[in-house]
ChimeraX commands (.cxc) that place a marker at each C-alpha (Angstrom):
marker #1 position -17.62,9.54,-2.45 radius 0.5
marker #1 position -16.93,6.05,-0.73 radius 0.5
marker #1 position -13.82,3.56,-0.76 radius 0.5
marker #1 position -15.53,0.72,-2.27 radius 0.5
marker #1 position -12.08,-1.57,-2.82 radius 0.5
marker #1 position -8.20,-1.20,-1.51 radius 0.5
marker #1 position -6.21,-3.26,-3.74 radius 0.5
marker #1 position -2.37,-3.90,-2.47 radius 0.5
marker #1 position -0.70,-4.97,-5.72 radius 0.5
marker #1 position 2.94,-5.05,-4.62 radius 0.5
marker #1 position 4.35,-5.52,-0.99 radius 0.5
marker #1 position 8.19,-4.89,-0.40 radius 0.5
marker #1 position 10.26,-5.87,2.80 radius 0.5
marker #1 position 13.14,-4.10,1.44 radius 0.5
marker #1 position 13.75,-0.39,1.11 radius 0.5
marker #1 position 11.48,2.22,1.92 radius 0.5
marker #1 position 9.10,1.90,-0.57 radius 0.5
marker #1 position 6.09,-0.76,1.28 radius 0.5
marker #1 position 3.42,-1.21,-1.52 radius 0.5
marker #1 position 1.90,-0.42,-4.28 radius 0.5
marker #1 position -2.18,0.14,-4.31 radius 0.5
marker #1 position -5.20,0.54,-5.97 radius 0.5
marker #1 position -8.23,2.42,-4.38 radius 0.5
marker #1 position -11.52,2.47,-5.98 radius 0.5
marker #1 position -14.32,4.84,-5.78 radius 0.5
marker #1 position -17.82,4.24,-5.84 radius 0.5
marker #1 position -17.03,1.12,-7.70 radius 0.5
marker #1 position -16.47,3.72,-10.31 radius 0.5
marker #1 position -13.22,5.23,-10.10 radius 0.5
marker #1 position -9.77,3.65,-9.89 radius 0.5
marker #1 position -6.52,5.11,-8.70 radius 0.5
marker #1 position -3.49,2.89,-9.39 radius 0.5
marker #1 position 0.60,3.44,-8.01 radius 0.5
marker #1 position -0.66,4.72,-4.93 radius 0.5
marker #1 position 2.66,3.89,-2.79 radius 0.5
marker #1 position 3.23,3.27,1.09 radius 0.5
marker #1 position 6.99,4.98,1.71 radius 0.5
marker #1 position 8.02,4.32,5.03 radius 0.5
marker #1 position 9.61,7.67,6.20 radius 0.5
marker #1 position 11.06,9.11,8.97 radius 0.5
marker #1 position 7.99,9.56,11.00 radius 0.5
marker #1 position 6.68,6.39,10.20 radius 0.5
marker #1 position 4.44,5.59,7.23 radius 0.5
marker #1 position 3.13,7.60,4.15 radius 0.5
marker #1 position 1.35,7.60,1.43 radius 0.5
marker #1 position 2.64,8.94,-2.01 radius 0.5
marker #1 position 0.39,9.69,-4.69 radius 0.5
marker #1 position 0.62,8.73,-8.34 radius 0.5
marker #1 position 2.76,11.08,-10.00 radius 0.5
marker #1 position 5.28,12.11,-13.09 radius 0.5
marker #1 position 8.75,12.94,-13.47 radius 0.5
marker #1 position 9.17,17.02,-14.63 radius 0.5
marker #1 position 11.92,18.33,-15.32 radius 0.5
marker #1 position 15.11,18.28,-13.32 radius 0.5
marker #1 position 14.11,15.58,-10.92 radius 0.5
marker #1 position 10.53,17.44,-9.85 radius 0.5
marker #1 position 7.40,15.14,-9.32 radius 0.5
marker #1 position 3.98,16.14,-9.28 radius 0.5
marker #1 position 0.77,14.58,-8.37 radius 0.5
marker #1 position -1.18,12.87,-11.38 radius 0.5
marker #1 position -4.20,12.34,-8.70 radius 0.5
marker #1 position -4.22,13.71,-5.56 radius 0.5
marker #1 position -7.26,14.52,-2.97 radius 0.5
marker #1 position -7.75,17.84,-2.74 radius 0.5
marker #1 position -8.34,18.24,1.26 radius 0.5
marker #1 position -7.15,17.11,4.44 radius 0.5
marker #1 position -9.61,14.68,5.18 radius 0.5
marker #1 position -10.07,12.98,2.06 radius 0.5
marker #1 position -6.57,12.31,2.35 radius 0.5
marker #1 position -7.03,11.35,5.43 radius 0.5
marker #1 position -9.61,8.50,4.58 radius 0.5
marker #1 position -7.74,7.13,2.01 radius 0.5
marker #1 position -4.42,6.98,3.81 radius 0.5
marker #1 position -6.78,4.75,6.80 radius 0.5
marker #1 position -8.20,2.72,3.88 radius 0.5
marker #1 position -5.12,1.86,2.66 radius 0.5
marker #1 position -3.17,1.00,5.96 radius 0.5
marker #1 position -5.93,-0.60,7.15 radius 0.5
marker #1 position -5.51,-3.13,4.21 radius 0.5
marker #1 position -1.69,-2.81,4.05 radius 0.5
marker #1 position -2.15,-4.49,8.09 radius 0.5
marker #1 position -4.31,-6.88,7.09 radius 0.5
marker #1 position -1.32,-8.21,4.69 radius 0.5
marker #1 position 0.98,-8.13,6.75 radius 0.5
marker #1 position -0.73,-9.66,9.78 radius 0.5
marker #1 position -1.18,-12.33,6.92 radius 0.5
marker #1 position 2.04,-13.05,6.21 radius 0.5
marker #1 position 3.18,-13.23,8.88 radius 0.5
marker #1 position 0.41,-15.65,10.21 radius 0.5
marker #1 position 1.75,-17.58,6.83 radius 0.5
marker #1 position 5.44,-17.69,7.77 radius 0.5
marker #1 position 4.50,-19.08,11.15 radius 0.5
marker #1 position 2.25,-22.05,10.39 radius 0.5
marker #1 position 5.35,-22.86,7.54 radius 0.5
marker #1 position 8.08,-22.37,10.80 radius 0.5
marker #1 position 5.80,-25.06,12.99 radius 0.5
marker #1 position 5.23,-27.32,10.52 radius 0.5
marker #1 position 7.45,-30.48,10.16 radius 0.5
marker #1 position 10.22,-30.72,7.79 radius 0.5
marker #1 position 10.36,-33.89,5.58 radius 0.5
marker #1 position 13.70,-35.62,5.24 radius 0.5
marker #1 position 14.29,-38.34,2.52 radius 0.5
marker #1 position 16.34,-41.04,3.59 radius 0.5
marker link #1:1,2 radius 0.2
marker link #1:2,3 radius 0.2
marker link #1:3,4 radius 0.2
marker link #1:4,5 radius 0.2
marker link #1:5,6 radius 0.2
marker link #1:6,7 radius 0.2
marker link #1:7,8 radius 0.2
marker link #1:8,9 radius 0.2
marker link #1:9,10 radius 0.2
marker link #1:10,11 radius 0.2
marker link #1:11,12 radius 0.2
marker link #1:12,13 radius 0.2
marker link #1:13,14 radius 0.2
marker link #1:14,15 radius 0.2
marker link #1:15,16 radius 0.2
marker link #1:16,17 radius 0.2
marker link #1:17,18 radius 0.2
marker link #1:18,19 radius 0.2
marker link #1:19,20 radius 0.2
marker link #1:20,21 radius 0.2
marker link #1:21,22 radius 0.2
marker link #1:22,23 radius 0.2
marker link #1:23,24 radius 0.2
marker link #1:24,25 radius 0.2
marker link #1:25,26 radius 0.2
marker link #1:26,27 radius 0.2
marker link #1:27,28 radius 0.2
marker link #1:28,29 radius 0.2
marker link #1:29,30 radius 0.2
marker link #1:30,31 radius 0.2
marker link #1:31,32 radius 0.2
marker link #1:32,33 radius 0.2
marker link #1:33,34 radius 0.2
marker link #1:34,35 radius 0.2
marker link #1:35,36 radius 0.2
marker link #1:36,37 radius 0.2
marker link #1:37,38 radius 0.2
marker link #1:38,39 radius 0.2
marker link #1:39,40 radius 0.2
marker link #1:40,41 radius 0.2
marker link #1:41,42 radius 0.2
marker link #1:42,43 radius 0.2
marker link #1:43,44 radius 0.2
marker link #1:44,45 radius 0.2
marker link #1:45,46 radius 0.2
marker link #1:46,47 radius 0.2
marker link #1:47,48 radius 0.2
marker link #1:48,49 radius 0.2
marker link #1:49,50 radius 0.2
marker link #1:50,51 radius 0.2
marker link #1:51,52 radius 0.2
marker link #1:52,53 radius 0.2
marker link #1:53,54 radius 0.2
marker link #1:54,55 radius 0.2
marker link #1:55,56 radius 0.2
marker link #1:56,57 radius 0.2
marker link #1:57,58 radius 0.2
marker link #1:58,59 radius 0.2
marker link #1:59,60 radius 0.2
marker link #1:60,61 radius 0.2
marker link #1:61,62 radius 0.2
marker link #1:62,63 radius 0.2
marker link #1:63,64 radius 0.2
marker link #1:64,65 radius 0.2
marker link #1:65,66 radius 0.2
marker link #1:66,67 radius 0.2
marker link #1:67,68 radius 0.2
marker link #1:68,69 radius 0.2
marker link #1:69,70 radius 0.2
marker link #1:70,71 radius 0.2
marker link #1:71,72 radius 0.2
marker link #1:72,73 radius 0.2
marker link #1:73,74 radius 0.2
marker link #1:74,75 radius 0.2
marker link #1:75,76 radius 0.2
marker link #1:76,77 radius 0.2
marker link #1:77,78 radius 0.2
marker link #1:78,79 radius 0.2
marker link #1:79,80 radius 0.2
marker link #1:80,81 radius 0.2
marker link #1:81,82 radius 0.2
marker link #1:82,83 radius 0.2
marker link #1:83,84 radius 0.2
marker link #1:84,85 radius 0.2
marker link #1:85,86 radius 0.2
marker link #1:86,87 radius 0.2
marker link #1:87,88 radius 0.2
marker link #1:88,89 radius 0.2
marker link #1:89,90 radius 0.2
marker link #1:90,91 radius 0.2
marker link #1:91,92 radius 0.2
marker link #1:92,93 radius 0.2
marker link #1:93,94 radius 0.2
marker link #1:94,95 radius 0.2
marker link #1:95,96 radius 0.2
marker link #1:96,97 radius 0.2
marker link #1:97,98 radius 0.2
marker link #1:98,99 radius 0.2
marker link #1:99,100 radius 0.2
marker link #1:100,101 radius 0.2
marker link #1:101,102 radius 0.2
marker link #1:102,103 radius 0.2
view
């Protein structure tokens, strides 16, 4: 099964949650509220899941081994960069460009 599209719906600069994404499989498959939780070993993704019980999650969609896990998590950081590195690049063409004063 291939990543054929990483979507990042929602990017946060505050609080530990990062993003929000969609991955797509096969150009068949989608798998939305994928989240990028910065932790304390760095970053991490969190699959969809539900509220059970007395504060329990669990996993609506989840890979079930190591290295699909791992493929997805590269997928999705790869594109998470590519956003950042973005908006940043954004941010610093606005910072050198002339401000306009009215007079």
């Amino acid at each position: 099964m291939d990543i054929t599209d990483v979507r990042v719906r929602k990017v946060n600069d505050d609080g530990k949650m990062k993003a929000v994404v969609s991955i797509t499989f096969d150009e068949e498959f989608v798998v939305h509220d994928i989240k990028v939780i910065e932790g304390q070993n760095g970053l991490f993704i969190a699959m969809p899941s539900r509220k059970m019980g007395e504060g329990d999650f669990r996993d609506i969609a989840h890979p079930l081994n190591s290295d699909t896990r791992n493929r997805i998590r590269e997928a999705i950081f790869k594109e998470y960069e590519k956003i950042l590195e973005n908006a940043a690049a954004t941010n610093e063409e606005k910072a050198e460009e002339p401000s306009v004063t009215e007079e």
